[in-house]
C-alpha positions in Angstrom: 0.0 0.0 0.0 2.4 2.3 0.9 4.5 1.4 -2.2 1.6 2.5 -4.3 1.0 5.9 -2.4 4.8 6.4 -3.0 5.0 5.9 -6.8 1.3 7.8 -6.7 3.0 10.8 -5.4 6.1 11.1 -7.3 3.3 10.8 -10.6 1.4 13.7 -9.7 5.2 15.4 -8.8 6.0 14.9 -12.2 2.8 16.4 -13.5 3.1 19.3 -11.4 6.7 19.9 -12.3 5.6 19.9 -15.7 2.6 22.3 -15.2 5.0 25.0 -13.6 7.3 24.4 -16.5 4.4 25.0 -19.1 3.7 28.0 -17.0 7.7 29.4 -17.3 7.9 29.4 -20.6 4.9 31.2 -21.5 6.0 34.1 -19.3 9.4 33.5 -20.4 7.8 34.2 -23.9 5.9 36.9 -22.9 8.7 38.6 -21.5 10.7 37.9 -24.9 7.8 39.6 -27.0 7.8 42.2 -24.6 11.9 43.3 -25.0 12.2 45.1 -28.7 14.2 42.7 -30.7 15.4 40.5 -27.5 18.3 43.4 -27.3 20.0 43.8 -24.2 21.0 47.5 -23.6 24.0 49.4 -21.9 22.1 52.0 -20.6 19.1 53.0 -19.9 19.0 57.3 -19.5 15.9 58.7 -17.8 13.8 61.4 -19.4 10.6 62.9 -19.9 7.8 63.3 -22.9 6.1 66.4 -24.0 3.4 67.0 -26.9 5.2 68.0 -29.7 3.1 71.1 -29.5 2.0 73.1 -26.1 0.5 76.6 -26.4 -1.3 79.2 -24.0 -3.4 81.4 -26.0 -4.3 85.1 -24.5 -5.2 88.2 -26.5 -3.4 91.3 -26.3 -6.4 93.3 -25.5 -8.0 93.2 -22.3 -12.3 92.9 -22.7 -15.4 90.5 -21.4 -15.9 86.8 -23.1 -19.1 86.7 -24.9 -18.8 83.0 -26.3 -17.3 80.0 -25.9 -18.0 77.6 -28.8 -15.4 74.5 -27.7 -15.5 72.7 -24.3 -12.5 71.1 -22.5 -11.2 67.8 -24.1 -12.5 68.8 -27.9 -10.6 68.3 -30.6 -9.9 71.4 -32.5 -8.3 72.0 -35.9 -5.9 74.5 -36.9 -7.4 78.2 -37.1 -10.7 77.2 -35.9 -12.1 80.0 -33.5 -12.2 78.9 -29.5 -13.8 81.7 -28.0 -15.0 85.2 -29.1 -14.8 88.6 -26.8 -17.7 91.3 -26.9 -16.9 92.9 -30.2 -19.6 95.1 -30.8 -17.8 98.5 -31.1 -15.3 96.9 -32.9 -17.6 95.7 -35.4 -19.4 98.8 -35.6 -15.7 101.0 -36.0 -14.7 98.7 -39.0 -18.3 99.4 -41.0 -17.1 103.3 -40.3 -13.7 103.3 -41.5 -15.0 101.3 -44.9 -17.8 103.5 -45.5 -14.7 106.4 -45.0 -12.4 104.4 -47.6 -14.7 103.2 -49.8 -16.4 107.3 -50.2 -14.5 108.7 -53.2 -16.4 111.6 -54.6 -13.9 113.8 -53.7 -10.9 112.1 -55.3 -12.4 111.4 -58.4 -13.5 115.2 -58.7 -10.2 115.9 -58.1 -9.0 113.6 -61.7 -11.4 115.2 -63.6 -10.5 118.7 -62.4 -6.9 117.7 -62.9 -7.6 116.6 -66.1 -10.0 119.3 -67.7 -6.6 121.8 -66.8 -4.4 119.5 -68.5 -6.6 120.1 -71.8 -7.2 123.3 -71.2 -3.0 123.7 -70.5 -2.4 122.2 -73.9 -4.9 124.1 -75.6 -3.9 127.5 -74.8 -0.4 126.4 -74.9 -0.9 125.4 -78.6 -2.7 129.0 -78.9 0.1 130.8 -77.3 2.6 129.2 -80.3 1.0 129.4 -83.0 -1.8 132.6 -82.5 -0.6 134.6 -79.8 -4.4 134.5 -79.1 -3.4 134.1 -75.0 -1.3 136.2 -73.1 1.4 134.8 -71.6 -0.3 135.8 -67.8 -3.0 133.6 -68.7 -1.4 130.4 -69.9 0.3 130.9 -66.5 -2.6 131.0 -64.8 -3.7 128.1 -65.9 -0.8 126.4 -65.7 -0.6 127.2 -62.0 -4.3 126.0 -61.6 -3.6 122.4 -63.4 0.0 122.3 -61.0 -2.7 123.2 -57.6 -5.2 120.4 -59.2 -2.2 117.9 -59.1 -1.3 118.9 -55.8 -4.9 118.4 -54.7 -5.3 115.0 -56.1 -2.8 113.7 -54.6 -3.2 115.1 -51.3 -6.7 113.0 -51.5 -4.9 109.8 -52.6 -2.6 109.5 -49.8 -5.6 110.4 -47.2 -7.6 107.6 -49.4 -4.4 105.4 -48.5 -4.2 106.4 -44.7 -8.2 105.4 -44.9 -7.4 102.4 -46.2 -4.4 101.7 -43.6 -7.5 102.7 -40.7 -9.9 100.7 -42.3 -6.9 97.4 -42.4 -6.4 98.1 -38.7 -10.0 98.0 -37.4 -10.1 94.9 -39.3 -7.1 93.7 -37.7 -8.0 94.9 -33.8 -11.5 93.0 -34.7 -10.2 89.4 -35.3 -8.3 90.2 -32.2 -11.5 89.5 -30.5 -11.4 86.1 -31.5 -8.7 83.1 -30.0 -8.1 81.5 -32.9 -5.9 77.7 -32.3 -3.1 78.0 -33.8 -2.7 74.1 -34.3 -4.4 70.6 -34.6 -4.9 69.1 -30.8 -7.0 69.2 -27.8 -8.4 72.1 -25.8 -7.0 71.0 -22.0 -8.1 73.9 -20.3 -10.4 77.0 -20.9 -9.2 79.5 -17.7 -12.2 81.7 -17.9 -16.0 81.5 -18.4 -18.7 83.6 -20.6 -19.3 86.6 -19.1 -16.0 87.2 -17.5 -13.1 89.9 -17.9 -9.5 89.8 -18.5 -6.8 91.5 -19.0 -4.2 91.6 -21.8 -1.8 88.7 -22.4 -3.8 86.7 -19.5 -4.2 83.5 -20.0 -7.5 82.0 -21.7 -7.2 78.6 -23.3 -4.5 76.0 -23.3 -4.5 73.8 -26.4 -1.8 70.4 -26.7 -1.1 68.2 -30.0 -0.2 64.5 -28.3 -0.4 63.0 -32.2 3.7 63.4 -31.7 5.7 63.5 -28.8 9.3 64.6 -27.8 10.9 62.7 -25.6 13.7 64.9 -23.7 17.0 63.2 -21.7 20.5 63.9 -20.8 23.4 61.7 -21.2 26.6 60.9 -20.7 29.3 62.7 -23.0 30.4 59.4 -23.8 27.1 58.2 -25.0 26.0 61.5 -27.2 29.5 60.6 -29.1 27.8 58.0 -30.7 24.3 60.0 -31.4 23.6 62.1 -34.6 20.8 64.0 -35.6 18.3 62.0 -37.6 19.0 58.7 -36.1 16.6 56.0 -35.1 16.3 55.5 -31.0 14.0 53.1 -28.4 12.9 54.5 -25.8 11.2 52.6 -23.3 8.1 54.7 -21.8 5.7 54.6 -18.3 2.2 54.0 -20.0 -0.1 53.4 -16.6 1.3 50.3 -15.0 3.0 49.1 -18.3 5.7 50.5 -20.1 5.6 50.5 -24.3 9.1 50.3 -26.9 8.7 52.9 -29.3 11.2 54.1 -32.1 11.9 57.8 -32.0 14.0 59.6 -34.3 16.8 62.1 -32.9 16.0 65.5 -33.6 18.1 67.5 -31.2 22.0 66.8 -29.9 23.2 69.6 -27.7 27.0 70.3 -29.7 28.0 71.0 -26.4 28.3 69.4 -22.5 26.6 71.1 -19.6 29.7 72.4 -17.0 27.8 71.8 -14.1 26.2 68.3 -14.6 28.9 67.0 -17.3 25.9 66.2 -19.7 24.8 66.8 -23.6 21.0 67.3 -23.8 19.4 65.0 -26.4 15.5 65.3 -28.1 14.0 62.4 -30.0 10.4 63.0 -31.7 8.2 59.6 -32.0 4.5 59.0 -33.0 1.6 58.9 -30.7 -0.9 58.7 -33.3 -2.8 55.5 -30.9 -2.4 57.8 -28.3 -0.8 55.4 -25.6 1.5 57.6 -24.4 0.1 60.7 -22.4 2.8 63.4 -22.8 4.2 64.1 -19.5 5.2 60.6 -18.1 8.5 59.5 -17.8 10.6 57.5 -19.6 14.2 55.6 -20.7 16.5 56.0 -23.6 17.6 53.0 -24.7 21.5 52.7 -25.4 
């Protein structure tokens, strides 16, 4: 009996050992699949990612938000409109300062003035060679009337072109009423509400593009030797509890070592397209 129990017990040993050994090699696997070409590195340099673009918008006027046509998280494309200010005068001085430009009655009495003279000019000018038929006092007369005309019409044309100029910069200080994003991303933040003031260059909206990412370390001098610009990198990156292998491409090597910390500062762009990666998190170099 005992005999049996014996040989019963080293069975179910052998199965067992071959169950944890089943169990192993599948996380050995995993852990395989999981290291970028089964490469083992020399170094591993800490750094941090950042959306390849991060702006704070403000205007350079101060005035009251009227409307506020994206909420926080939204995706917005380049030179679509965020927000709008009260814009009321300002919409009311640009209708004034076209209806200013656009009225040319004056000007254009001033070219036909100008040139009825210059006929006239010719005319007694031809009369004065050939005739004698007009004195000499009144060709100058006339003369000095077409020369006053001249004058005239030009003075007009360069306070059409100052109208004009007026008319451009009501124009301009309207769309200044408007925060327009100046990229493709996401609106993170939105400071203010509708209704409320601010003043100039305060901050209003803060809009990210995470589609790319930079991913920013600093090595070793003896490690940025062997980096150029355009190369192909791994970095290793915190996504949650996990971390992801992704390929960036080296767009930044400082030419020159930091005196205090005996380090070259190094920038590699990758895509983040899936959006795995939350700019922000750390990361690792892989070298």
């Amino acid at each position: 009996m005992s005999d049996y129990l014996m040989m019963h017990d080293d069975k179910s040993n052998r199965i067992l050992r071959w169950i944890m050994h089943g169990f192993a090699m599948a996380a050995l696997s995993v852990l395989f699949v999981s290291a970028p070409a089964n490469r083992v590195y020399a170094a591993e340099v800490p750094g941090i990612t950042e959306p390849i673009s991060d702006v704070t918008l403000s205007a350079t006027i101060g005035g009251t938000i009227s409307k506020i046509f994206l909420k926080e998280g939204a995706t917005v494309q380049k030179g679509a409109v965020i927000l709008e200010m009260d814009k009321k005068i300002d919409e009311l001085e640009v209708e004034r300062r076209k209806l200013i430009w656009d009225g040319k009655a004056e000007l254009e009495a001033a070219a036909a003035r100008v040139k009825t003279l210059k006929w006239m000019v010719d005319s007694n000018l031809e009369l004065f060679k050939t005739t004698a038929s007009v004195s000499r006092e009144e060709l100058e007369k006339i003369q000095l009337d077409y020369e006053l005309a001249v004058a005239e019409k030009k003075k007009l044309e360069a306070q059409k072109e100052r109208e004009r100029v007026e008319y451009e910069m009501a124009g301009d200080s309207l769309r200044k009423r408007s925060i327009l994003s100046p990229i493709q991303g996401t609106v993170v933040k939105i400071y203010l509400d509708e209704g409320e003031g601010f003043q100039e260059n305060q901050p209003l909206v803060h809009v990210v593009d995470t589609s790319r990412a930079i991913f920013t370390a600093n090595v070793e001098e003896w490690i940025g030797r062997s980096l150029i610009k355009g190369q192909t990198v791994s970095l290793k990156i915190n996504a949650g509890k996990n971390t992801v292998f992704v390929q960036g491409t080296l767009v930044f090597v400082s030419p020159v070592v930091d005196p205090a910390s005996g380090l070259l500062e190094v920038k590699a762009e990758f895509n983040n397209s899936n959006g795995v990666v939350r700019p922000g998190v750390s990361g690792f170099l892989l070298k």
